[in-house]
C-alpha positions as CSV (number, residue, x, y, z in Angstrom):
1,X,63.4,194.3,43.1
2,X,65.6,191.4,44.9
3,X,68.4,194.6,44.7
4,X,66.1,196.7,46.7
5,X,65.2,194.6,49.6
6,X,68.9,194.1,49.6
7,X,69.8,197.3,50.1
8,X,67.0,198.0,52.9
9,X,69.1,195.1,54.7
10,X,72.5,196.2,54.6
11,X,71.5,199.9,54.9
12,X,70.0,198.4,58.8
13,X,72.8,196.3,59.3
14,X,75.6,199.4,58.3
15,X,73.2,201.5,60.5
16,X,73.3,199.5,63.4
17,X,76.7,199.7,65.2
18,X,76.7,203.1,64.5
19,X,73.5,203.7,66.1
20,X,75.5,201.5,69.4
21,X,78.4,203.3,69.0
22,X,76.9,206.6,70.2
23,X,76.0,205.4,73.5
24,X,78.7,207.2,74.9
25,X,81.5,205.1,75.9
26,X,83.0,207.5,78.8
27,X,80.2,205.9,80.9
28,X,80.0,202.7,82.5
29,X,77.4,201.0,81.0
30,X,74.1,198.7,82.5
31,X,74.8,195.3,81.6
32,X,71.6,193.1,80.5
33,X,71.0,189.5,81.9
34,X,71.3,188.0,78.9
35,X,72.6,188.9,75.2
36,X,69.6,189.8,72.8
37,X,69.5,190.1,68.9
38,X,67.8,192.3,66.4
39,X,66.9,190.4,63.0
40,X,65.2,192.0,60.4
41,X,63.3,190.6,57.5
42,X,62.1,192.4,54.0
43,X,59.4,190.0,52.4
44,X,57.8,193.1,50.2
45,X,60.0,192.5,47.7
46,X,60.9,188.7,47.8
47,X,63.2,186.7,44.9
48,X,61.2,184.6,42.6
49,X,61.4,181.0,43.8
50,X,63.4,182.1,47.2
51,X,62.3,179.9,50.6
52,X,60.7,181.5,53.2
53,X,63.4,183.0,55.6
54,X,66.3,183.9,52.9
55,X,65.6,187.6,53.6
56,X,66.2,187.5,57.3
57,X,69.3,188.9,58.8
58,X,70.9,189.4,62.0
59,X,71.7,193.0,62.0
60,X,72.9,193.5,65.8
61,X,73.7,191.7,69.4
62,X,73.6,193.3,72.0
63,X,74.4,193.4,76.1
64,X,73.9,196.9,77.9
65,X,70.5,199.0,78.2
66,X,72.3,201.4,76.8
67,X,73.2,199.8,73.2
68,X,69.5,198.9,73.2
69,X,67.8,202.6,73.7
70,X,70.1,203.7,70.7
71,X,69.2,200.6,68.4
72,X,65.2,201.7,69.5
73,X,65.3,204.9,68.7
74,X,67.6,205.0,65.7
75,X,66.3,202.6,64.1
76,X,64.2,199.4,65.3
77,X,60.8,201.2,65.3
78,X,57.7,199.7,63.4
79,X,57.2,202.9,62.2
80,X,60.2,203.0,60.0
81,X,59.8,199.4,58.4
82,X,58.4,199.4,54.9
83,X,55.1,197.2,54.2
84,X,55.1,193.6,54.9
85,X,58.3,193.6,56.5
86,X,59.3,192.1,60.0
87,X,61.5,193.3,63.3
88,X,62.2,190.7,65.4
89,X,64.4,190.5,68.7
90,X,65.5,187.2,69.8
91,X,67.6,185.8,72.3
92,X,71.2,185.7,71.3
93,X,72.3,182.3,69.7
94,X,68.4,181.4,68.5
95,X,66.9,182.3,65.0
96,X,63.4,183.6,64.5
97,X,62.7,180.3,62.7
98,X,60.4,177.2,63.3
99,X,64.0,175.1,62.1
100,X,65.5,176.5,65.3
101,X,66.1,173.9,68.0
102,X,65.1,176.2,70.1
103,X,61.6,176.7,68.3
104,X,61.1,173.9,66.9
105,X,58.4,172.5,69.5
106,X,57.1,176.0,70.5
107,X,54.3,178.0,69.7
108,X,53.4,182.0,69.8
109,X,51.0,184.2,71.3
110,X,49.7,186.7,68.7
111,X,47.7,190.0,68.9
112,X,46.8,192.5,65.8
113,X,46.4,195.8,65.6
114,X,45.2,198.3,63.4
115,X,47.0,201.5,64.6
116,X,50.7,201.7,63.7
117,X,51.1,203.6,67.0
118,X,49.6,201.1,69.0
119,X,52.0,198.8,67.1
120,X,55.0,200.8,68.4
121,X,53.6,201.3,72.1
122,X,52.9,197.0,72.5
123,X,56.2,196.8,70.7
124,X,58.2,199.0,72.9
125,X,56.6,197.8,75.8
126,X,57.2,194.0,75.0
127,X,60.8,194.7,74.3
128,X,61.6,196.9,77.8
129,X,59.8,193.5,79.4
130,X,61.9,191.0,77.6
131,X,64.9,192.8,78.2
132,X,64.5,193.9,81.6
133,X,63.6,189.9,82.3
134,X,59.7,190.5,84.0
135,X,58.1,187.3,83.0
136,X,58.6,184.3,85.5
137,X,59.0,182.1,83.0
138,X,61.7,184.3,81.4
139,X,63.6,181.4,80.0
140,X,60.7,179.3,78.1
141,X,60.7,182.7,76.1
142,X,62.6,182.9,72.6
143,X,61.5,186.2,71.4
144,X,59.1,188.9,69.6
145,X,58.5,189.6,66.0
146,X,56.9,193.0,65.2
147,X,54.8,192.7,61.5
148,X,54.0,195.3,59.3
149,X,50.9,194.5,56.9
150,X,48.9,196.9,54.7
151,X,45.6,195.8,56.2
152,X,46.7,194.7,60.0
153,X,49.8,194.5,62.1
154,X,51.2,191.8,64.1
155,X,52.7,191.4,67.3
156,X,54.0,188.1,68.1
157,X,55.6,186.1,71.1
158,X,57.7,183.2,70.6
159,X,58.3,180.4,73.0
160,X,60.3,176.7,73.8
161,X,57.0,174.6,74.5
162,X,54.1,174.6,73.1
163,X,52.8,171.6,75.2
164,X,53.6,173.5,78.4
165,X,50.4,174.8,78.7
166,X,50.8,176.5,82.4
167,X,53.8,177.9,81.3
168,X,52.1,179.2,78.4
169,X,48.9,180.6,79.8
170,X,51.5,182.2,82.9
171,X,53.3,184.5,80.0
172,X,49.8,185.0,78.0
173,X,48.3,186.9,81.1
174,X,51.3,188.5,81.9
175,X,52.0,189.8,78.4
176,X,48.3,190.9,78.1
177,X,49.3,193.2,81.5
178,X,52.0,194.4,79.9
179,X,50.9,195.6,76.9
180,X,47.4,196.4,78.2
181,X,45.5,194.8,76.0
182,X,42.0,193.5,76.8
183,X,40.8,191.2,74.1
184,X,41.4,187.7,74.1
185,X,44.6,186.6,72.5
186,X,45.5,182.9,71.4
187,X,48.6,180.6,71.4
188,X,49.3,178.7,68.5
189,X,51.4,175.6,67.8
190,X,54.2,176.2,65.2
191,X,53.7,172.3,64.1
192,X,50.1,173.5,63.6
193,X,51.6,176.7,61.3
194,X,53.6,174.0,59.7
195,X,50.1,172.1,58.9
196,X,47.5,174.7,57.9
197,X,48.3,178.2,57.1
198,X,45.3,179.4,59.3
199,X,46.1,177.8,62.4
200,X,43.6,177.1,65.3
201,X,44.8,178.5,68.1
202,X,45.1,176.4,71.4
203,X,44.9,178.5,74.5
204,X,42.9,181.7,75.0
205,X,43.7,184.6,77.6
């Protein structure tokens, strides 16, 4: 089993540069404001006794828009992760982790869905934002996770600080434009993940 969600890992990571590579190097290319990553995480078939977050790989950084479309559409869709397994794009030099100094006294912004296409489209949408740096408070933003669960997906922004709370509630509305959703969503502290496994949440947009 361990063997298997090995394989799925390396067969992303092999993929990856290739998928970049074919972005056509005769033209000049649209550098991004910032370096972004693509980590990718198998927990359907976790080792016996393993800690949370031995799974998780860096598969690709990257810097133009164009190494980014090909990573999309190659390969970083929700559609083409297996069960219970995670996408995530982060900003270069910071790991999807609580541990990450970055993270450490953040929190997230969660919203669940129960179509796999809706997944994709809030997905897609929150990546082009991210990206294409459209939140004010661009830089109290670590990243997005995209989860893929047999009974309900997960869509997930991480950021810095969690006690910022107009910072917070600034990128809740905006995200909640930008993936044009209307039900509430909430923010939660990951010291309160740390705590309870069903977290309350803190702020509501």
């Amino acid at each position: 089993m361990a063997s298997e969600a090995a394989e799925d890992v390396n067969a992303i990571s092999a993929a990856a540069p290739e998928a970049a590579a074919t972005t056509g190097a005769e033209k000049q290319p649209h550098k991004l404001e910032r370096k972004w990553s693509f980590w990718f995480d198998n927990q359907s078939r976790p080792k016996q006794g393993a800690a949370w977050g031995t799974s998780l790989r860096k598969v690709y950084t990257f810097d133009t828009v164009e190494e980014f479309w090909c990573l999309y559409d190659q390969i970083f869709k929700p559609s083409k992760l297996p069960g219970n397994a995670d996408f995530h794009l982060f900003k270069a030099g910071i790991e999807p982790k609580w541990e990450d100094p970055e993270c450490a006294s953040g929190g997230k912004w969660s919203v669940t869905s129960n179509r796999k296409a809706n997944l994709e489209n809030m997905w897609l949408e929150t990546l082009m934002a991210l990206i294409g740096e459209q939140f004010d408070e661009a830089d109290e933003i670590c990243g997005v996770v995209a989860s893929v669960r047999q009974r309900q997906d997960k869509l997930a922004l991480w950021t810095k600080t969690a006690t910022n709370e107009a910072a917070q509630m600034g990128i809740g509305r905006k995200w909640k434009e930008i993936i044009d959703v209307n039900d509430k969503i909430t923010y939660s502290f990951h010291d309160d993940s740390r705590r309870e496994r069903s977290a309350k949440g803190r702020y509501n947009v």
